[in-house]
Backbone bond lengths (Angstrom), bond angles and torsions (degrees), N, CA, C in turn:
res aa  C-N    CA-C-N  psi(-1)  N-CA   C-N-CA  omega(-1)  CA-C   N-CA-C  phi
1 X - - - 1.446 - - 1.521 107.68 -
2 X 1.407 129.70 118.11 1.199 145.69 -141.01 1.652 112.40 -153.89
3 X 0.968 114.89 130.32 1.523 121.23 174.20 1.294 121.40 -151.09
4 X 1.433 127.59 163.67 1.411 114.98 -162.35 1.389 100.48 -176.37
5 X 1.677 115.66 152.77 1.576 117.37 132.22 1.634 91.72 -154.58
6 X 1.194 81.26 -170.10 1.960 122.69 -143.99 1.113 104.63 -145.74
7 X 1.910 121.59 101.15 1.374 103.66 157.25 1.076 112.58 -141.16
8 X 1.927 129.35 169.98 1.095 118.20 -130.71 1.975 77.87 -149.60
9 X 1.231 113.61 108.59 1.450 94.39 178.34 1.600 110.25 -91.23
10 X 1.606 109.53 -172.21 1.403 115.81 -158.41 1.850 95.60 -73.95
11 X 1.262 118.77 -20.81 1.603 114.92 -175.47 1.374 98.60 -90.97
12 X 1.489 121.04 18.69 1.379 111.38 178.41 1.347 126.83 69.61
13 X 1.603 121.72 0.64 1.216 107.59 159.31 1.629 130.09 -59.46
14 X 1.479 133.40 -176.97 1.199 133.92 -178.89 1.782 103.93 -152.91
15 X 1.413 81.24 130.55 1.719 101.75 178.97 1.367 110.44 -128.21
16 X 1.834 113.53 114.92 1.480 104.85 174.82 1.624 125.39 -113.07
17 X 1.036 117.21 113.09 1.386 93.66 -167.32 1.418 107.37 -120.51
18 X 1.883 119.90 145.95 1.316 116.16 -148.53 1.969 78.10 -140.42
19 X 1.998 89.48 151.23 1.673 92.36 163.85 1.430 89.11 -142.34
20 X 1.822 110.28 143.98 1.867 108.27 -171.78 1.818 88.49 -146.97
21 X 1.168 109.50 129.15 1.478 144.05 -148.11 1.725 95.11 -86.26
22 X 1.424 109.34 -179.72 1.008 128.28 163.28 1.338 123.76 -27.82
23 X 0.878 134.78 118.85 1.405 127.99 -150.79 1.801 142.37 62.07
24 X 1.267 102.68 -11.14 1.584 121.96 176.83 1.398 109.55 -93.02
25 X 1.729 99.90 136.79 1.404 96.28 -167.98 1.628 91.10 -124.90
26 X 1.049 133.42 161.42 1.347 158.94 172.85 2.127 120.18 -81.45
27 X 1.057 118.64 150.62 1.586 111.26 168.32 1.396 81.11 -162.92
28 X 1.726 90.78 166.01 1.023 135.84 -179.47 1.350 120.34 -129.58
29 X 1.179 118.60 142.83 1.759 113.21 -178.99 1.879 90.65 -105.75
30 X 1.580 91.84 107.98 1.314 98.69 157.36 1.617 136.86 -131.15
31 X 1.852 92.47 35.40 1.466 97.82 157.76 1.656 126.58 -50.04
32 X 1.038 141.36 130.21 0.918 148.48 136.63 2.094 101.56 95.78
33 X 1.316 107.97 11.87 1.898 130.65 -166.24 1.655 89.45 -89.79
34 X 1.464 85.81 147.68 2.132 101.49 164.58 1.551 84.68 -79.97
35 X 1.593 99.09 158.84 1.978 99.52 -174.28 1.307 62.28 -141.99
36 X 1.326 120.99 155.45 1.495 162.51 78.46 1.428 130.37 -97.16
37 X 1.982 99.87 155.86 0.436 157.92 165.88 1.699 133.20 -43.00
38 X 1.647 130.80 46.94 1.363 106.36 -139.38 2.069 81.95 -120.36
39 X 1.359 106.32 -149.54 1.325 136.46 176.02 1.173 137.84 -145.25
40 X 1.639 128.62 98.90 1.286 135.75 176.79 1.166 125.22 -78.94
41 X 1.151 119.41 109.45 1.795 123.60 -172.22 1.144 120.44 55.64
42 X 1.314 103.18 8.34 2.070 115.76 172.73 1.331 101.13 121.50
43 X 1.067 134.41 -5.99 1.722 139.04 164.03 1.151 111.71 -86.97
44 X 1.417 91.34 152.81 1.903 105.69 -170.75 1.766 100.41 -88.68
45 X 0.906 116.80 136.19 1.447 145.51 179.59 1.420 124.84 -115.27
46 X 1.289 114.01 144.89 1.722 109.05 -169.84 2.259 97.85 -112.55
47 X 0.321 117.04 140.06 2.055 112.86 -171.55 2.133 85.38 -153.74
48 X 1.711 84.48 112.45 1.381 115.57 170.75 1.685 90.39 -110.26
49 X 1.688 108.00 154.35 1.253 139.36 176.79 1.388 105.29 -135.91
50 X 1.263 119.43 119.22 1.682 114.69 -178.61 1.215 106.17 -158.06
51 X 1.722 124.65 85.40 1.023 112.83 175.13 1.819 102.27 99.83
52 X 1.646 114.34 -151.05 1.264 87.75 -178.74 1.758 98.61 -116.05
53 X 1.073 121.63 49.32 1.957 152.46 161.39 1.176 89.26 -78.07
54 X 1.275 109.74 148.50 1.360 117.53 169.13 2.129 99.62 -163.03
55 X 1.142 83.99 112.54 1.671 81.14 -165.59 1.820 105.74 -130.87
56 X 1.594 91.52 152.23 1.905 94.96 -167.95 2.000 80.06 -127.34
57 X 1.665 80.18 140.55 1.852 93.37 164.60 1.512 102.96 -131.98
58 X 1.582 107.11 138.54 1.524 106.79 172.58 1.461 108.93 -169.90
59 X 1.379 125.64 176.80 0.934 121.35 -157.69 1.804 90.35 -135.84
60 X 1.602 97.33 172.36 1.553 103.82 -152.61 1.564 86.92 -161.99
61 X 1.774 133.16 85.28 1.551 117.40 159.93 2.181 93.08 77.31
62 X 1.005 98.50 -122.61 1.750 108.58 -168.28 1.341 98.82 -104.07
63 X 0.911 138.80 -15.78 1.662 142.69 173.78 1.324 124.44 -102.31
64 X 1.428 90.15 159.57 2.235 96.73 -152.76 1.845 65.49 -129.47
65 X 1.144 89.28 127.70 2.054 109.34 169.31 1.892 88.08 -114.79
66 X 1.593 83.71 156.92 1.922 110.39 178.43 1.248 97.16 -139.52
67 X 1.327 109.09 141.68 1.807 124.72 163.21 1.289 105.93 -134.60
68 X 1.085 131.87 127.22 1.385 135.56 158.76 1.493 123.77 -142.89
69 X 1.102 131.94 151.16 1.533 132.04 -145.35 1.372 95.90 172.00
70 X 1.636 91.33 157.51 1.940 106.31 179.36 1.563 96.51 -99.99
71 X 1.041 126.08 16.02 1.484 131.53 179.83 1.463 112.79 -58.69
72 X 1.661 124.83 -27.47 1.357 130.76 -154.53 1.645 120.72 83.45
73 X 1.128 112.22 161.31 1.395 122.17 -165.42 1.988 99.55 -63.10
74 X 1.126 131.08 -49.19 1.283 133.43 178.21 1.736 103.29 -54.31
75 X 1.190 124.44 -77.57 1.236 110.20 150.74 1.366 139.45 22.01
76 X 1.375 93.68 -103.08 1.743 105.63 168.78 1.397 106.65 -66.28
77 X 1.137 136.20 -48.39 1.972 109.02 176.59 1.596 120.49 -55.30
78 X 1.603 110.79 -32.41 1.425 115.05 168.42 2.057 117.08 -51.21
79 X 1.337 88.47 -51.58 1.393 93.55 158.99 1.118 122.74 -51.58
80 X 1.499 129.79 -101.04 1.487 136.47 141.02 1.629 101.52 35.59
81 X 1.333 97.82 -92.27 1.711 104.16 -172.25 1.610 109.41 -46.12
82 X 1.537 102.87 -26.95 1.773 94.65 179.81 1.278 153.13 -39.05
83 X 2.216 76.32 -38.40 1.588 95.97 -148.67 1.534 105.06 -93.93
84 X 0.976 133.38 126.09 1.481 158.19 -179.64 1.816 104.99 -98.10
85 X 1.781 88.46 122.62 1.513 95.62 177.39 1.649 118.70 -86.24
86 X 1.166 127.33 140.06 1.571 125.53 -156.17 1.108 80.01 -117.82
87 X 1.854 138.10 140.24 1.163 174.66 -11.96 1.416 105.64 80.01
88 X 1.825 118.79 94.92 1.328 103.85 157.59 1.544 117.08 -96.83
């Protein structure tokens, strides 16, 4: 169980954002990345920097959410903090 988009604005930035279900797990390429350590909405979160990637992994209930973007690390937690889980 997999979900996703991809967007690419007109200045060429890139924003990816992924949600993977029960059983779906998430990675990160953090060869050679600054790693910290942070917290999304009170959950522990993994936020690699590698280059100009900038990506958050965390989990939410049964789901592992991804953000990654050339936005910079402020950026993607602004995001991050955004995203609100919808309950149908």
């Amino acid at each position: 169980d997999w979900s996703g988009v991809y967007f690419e604005r007109s200045d060429g930035a890139l924003l990816d954002f992924e949600e993977m279900g029960p059983g779906g797990a998430g990675s990160l390429d953090t060869e050679n990345a600054k790693i910290d350590f942070i917290r999304i909405h009170g959950r522990p979160a993994l936020l690699s920097e590698k280059g100009k990637w900038t990506s958050i992994l965390w989990s939410v209930d049964n789901r592992s959410l991804y953000i990654g973007g050339t936005g910079g690390r402020e950026e993607a937690v602004k995001i991050a903090e955004s995203v609100r889980m919808i309950r149908a």
